[in-house]
C-alpha positions as CSV (number, residue, x, y, z in Angstrom):
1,X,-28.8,0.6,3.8
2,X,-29.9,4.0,2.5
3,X,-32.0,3.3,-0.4
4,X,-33.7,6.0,-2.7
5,X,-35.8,4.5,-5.7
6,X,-35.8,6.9,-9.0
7,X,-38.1,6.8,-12.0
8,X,-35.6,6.4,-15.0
9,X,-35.8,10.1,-15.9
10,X,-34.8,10.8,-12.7
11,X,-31.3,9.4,-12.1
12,X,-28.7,12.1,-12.5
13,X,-25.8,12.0,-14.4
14,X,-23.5,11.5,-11.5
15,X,-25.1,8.5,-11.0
16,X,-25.0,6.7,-14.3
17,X,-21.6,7.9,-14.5
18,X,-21.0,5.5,-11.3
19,X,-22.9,3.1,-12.1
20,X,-21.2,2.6,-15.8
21,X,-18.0,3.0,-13.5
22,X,-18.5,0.2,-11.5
23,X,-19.3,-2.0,-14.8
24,X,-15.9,-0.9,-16.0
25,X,-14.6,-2.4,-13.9
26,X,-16.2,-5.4,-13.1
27,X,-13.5,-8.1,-14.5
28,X,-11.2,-6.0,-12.1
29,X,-12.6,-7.1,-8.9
30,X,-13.3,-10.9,-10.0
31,X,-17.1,-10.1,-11.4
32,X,-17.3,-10.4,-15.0
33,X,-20.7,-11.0,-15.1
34,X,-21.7,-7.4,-13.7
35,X,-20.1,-5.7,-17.2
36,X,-23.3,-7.2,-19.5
37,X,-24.5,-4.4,-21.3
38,X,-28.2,-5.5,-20.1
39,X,-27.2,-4.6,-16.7
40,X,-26.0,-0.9,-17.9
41,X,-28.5,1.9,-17.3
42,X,-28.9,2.4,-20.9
43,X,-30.7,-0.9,-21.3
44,X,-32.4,0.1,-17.7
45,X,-33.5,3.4,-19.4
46,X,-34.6,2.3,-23.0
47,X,-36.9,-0.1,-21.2
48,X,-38.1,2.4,-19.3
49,X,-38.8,4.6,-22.2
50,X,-40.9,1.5,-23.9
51,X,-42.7,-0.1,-20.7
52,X,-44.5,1.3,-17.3
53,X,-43.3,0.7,-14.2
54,X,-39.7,0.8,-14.5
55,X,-37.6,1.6,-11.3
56,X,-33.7,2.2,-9.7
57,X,-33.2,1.5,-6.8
58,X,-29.7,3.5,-5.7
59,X,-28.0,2.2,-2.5
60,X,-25.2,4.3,-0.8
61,X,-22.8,4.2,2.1
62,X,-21.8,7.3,3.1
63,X,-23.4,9.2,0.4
64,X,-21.8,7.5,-2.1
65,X,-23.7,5.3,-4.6
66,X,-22.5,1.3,-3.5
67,X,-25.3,-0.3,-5.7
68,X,-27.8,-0.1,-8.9
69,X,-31.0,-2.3,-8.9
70,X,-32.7,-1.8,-11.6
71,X,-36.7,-3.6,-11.9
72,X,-40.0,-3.2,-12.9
73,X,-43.3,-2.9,-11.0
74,X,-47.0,-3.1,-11.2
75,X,-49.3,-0.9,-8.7
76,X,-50.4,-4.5,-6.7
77,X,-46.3,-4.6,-6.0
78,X,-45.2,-7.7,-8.0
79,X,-41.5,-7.0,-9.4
80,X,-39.7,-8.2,-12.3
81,X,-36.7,-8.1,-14.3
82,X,-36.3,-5.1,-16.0
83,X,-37.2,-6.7,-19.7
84,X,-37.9,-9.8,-18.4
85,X,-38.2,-12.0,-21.3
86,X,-35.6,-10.3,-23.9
87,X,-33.2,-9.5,-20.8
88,X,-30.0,-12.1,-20.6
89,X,-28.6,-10.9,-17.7
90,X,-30.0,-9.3,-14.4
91,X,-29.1,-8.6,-10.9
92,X,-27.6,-5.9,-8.8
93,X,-24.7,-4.1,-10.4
94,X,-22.6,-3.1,-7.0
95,X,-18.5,-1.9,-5.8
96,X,-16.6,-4.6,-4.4
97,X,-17.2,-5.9,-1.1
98,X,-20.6,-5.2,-1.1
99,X,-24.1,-7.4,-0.3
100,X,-27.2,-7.0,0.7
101,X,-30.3,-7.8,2.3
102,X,-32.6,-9.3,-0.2
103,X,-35.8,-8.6,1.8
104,X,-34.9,-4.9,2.6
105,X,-34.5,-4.2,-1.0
106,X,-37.8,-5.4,-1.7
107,X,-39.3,-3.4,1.0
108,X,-37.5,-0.2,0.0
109,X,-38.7,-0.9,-3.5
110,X,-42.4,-1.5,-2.5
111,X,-41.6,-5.0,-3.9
112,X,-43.6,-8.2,-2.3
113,X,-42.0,-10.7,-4.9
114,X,-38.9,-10.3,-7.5
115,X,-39.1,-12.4,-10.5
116,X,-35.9,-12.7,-12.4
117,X,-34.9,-15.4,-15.3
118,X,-31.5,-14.9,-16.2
119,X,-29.8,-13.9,-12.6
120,X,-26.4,-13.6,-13.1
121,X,-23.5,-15.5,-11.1
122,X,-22.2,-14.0,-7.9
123,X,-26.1,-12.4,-6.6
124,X,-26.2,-14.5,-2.9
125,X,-28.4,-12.8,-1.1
126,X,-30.6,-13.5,-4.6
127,X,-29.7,-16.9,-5.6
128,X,-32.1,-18.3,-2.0
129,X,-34.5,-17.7,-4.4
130,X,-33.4,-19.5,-7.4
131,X,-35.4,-22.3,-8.8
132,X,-33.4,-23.6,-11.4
133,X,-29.8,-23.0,-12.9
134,X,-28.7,-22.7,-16.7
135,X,-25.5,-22.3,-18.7
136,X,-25.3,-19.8,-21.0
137,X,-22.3,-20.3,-23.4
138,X,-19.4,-17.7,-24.4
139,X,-17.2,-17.3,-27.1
140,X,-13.9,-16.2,-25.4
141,X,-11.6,-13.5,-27.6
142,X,-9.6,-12.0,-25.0
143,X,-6.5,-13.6,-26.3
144,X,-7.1,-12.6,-29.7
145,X,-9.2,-14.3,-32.6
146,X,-6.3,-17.1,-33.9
147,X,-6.1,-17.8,-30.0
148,X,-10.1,-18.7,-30.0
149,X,-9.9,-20.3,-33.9
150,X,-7.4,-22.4,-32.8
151,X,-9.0,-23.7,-29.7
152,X,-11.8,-24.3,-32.0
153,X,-10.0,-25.9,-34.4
154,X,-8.6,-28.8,-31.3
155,X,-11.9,-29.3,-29.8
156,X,-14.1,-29.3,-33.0
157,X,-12.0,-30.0,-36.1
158,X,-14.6,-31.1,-38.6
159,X,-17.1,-28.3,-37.4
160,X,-14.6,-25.4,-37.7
161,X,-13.0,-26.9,-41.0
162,X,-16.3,-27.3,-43.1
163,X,-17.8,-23.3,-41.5
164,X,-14.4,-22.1,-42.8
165,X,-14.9,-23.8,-46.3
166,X,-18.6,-22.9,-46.7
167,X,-17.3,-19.0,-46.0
168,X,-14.8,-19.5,-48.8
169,X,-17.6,-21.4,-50.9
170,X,-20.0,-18.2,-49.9
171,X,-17.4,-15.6,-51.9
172,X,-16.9,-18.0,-54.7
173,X,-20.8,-18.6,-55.6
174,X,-21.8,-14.7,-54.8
175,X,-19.5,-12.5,-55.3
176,X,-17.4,-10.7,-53.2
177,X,-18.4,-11.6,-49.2
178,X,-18.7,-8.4,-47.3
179,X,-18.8,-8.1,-43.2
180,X,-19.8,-5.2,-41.6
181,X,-19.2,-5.2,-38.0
182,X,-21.5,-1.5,-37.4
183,X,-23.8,-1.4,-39.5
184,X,-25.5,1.9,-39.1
185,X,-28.1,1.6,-42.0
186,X,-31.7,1.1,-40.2
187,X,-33.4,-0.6,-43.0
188,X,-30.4,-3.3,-42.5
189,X,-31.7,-3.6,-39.0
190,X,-35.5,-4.0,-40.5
191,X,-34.4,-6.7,-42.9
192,X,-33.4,-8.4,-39.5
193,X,-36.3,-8.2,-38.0
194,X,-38.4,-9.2,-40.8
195,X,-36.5,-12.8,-40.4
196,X,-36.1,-13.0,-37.6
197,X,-40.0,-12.4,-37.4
198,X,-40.3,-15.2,-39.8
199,X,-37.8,-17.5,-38.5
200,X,-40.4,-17.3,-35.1
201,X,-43.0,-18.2,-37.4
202,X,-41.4,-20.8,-39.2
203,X,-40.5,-22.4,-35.9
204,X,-44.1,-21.9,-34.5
205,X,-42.3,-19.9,-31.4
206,X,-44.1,-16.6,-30.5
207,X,-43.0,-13.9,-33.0
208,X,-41.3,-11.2,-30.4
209,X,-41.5,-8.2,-32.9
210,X,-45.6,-8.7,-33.1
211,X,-44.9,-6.8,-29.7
212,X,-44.9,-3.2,-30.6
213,X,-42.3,-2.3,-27.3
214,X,-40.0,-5.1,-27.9
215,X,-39.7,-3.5,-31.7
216,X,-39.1,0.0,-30.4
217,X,-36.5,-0.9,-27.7
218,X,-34.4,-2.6,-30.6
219,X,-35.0,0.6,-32.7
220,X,-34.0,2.6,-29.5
221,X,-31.0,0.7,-28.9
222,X,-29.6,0.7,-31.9
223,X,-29.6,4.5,-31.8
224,X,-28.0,4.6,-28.1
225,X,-24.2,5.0,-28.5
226,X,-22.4,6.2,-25.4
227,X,-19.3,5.3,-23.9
228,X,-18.5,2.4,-23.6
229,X,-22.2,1.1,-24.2
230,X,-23.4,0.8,-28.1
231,X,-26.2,-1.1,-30.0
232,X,-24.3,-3.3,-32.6
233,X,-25.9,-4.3,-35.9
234,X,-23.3,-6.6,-37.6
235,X,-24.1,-7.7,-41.4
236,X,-22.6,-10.3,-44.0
237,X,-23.3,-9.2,-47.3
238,X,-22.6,-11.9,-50.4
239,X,-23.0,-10.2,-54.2
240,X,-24.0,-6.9,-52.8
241,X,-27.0,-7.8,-50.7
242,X,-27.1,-9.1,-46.9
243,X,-27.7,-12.7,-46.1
244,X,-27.3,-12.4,-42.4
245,X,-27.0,-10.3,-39.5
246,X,-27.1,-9.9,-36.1
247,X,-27.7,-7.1,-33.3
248,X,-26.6,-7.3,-29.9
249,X,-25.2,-4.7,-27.2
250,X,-22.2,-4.2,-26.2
251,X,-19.7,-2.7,-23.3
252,X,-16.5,-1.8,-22.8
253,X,-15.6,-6.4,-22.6
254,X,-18.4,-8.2,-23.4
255,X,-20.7,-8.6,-26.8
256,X,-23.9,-9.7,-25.7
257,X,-25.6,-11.9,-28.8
258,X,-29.1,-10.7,-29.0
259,X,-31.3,-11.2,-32.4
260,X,-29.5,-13.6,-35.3
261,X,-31.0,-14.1,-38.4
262,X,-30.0,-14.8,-41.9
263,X,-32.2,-15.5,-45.4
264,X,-33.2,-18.9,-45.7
265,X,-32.6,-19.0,-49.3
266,X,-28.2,-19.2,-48.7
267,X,-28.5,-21.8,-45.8
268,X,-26.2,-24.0,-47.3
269,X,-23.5,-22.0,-46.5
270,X,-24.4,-22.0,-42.8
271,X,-24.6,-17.9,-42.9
272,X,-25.4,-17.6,-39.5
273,X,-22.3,-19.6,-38.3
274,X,-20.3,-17.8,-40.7
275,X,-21.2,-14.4,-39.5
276,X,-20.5,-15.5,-35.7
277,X,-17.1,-16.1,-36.7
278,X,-16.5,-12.7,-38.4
279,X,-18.1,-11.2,-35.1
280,X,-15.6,-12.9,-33.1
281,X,-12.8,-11.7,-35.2
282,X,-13.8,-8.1,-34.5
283,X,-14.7,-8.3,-31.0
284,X,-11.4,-9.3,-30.5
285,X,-9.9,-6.7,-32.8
286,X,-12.1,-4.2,-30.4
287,X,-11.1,-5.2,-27.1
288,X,-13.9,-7.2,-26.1
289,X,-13.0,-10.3,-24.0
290,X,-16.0,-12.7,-24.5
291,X,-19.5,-12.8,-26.8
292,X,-22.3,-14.0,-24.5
293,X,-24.3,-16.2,-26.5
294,X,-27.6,-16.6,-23.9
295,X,-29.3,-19.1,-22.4
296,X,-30.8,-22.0,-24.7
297,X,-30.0,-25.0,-26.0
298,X,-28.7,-24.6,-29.8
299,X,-26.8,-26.6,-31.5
300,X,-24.8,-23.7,-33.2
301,X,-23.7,-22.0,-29.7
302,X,-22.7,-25.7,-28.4
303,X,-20.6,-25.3,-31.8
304,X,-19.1,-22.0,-30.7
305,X,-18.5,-22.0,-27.2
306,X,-15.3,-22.4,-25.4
307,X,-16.8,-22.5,-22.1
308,X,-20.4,-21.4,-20.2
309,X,-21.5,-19.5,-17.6
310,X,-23.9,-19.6,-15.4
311,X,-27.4,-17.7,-15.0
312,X,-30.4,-18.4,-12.7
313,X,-34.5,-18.5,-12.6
314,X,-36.6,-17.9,-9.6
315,X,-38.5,-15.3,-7.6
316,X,-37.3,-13.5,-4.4
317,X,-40.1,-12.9,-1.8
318,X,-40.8,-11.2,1.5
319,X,-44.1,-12.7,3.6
320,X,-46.6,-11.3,1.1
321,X,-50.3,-12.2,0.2
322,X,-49.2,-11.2,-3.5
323,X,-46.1,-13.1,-3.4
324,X,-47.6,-16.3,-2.9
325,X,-50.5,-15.9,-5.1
326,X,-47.5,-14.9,-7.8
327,X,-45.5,-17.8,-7.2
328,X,-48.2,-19.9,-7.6
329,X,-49.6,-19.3,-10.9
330,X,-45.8,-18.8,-12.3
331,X,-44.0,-21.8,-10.7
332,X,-46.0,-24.8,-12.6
333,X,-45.3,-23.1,-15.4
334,X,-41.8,-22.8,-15.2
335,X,-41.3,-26.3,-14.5
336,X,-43.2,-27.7,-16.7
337,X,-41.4,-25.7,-19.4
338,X,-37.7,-26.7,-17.9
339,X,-38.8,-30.7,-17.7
340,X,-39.5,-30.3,-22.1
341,X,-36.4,-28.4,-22.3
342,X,-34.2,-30.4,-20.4
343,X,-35.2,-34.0,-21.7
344,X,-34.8,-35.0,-25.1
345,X,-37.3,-37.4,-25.3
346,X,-39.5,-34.5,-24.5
347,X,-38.0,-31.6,-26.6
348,X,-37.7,-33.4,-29.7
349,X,-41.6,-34.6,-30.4
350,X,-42.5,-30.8,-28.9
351,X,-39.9,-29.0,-31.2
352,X,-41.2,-31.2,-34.2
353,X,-44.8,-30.2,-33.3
354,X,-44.2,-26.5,-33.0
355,X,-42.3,-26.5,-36.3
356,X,-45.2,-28.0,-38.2
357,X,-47.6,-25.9,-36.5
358,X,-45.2,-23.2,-37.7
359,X,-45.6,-24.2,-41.6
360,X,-49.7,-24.5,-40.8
361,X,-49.5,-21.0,-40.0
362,X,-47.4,-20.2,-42.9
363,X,-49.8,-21.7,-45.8
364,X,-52.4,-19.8,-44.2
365,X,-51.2,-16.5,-44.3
């Protein structure tokens, strides 16, 4: 393989014109997965404007870019996902027919361990490497919005029938119900933040926007709009003010779901399903095949869904001193967390607990 490894200011247009290319037409060649907008170079670059270390990897075959890997790195060579921890998707974004050797990336990127946590389907020479697999649900639209309300409607009648009725309940208590599917006001993507800051609070998770890069790349990506990639604030406004919203990414056929939120004071109208279902309708109406709700157990995506993909965790690693000393401080970690997750018994008392921690927290503020 002929491997050249850019900083992100450093890839020419050519380039990212190919690599957008080749994510265009993805669902073409039987790879679906490869069109997530966080595998497109502008989520690669915004990273890289926000965080040290970010890297691309090009690979070519007869001169010709063939592949896009896209990572971070610290000096001491440990690699990971480009924004591993807000990223849904990750992987190597290639042209049909190709593969490669896992190790030999890693050496050509000065990489002794790659950690990823959302690998996407179809990544072989990767997927040695995975630890664990987990769905993450989808909202297909590609036959049109009725088409995916009426599969809703025959696998989850009462759900669909009461979301519909608290819409209509919504409008008739507030005032006119608004949905804006673009919004491009930024103190509409501020209100956002502000609860979705307190919904991580509330919850007792780690509040995300208390980190100052993962609050700039939102404000970055919001203001990136090229073709066919776009940062997408949608809003629900009731009586003139917003009561939910949502921003995500999109390409050219898929909506990636990203940051919901609504204010607590209309949840019993269900806001945020309500707004997921005007989403849908306009993704459809815009040609986008499927929303990609993420990896995670909620009850609201198990709601949505009409079917799941898959995505992977692991590390890949050559014969490194640094890759097993990274491996072994992640790995107990990682399991632990997956054993809570996956077993009720488990996530239930340890959800409980970090919600009442969360209200601690609250009264003290």
């Amino acid at each position: 393989m002929d491997i050249s490894v850019y900083r992100p200011g450093e890839l020419t247009a050519a380039d990212r014109a190919a690599w957008t290319a080749m994510q265009a037409k993805a669902h073409l060649h039987g790879v679906p997965e490869l069109a997530n907008p966080f595998l497109s170079p502008e989520f690669a670059l915004a990273v890289g404007r926000c965080r040290r270390g970010v890297r691309i990897a090009v690979v070519r075959e007869g001169g010709e870019p063939a592949a896009f890997f896209a990572f971070q790195k610290t000096t001491s060579g440990v690699g990971r996902a480009v924004g591993l921890g807000v990223s849904d998707a990750q992987g190597v974004v290639h042209r049909p027919g190709f593969t490669w050797d896992a190790r030999e990336l890693l050496r050509a990127c000065g990489l002794a361990v790659w950690e990823f946590d959302h690998l996407v389907e179809g990544q072989l020479p990767f997927e040695e490497g995975a630890s664990d697999t987990f769905p993450s649900p989808v909202m297909d639209v590609d036959q049109g919005y009725e088409a995916y309300l009426g599969s809703l409607r025959e696998r989850s009648p009462k759900f669909t029938r009461t979301t519909l009725a608290k819409g209509r309940k919504l409008g008739r208590d507030t005032g006119d119900v608004v949905y804006v599917h673009d919004e491009r006001d930024p103190a509409a993507l501020r209100t956002l933040m502000d609860w979705k800051s307190a919904q991580y609070r509330r919850t007792g998770r780690s509040d995300r926007f208390a980190h100052d890069w993962i609050t700039r790349l939102v404000q970055q990506l919001f203001h990136t709009r090229s073709e066919p990639f776009a940062g997408i604030l949608s809003v629900l406004y009731a009586g003139g003010k917003p009561i939910a919203a949502h921003f995500g990414l999109r390409t050219e056929r898929v909506l990636a779901c990203w940051f919901p939120a609504y204010d607590p004071a209309f949840s019993k109208y269900s806001p945020g399903l309500v707004l997921h279902l005007r989403m849908a309708e306009a993704a459809a109406a815009d040609g986008i095949a499927y929303l990609d709700l993420g990896r995670g157990q909620k009850e609201y995506k198990d709601s949505l869904k009409t079917r799941e993909i898959r995505v992977s965790e692991g590390w890949v690693t050559r014969r490194h001193p640094v890759a097993f000393g990274h491996r072994a401080r992640r790995a107990p970690v990682r399991a632990l967390r997956n054993v809570v997750v996956a077993r009720p018994e488990l996530f239930g008392p340890a959800d409980r607990l970090l919600k009442q921690m969360g209200k601690i927290r609250s009264g003290r503020r």
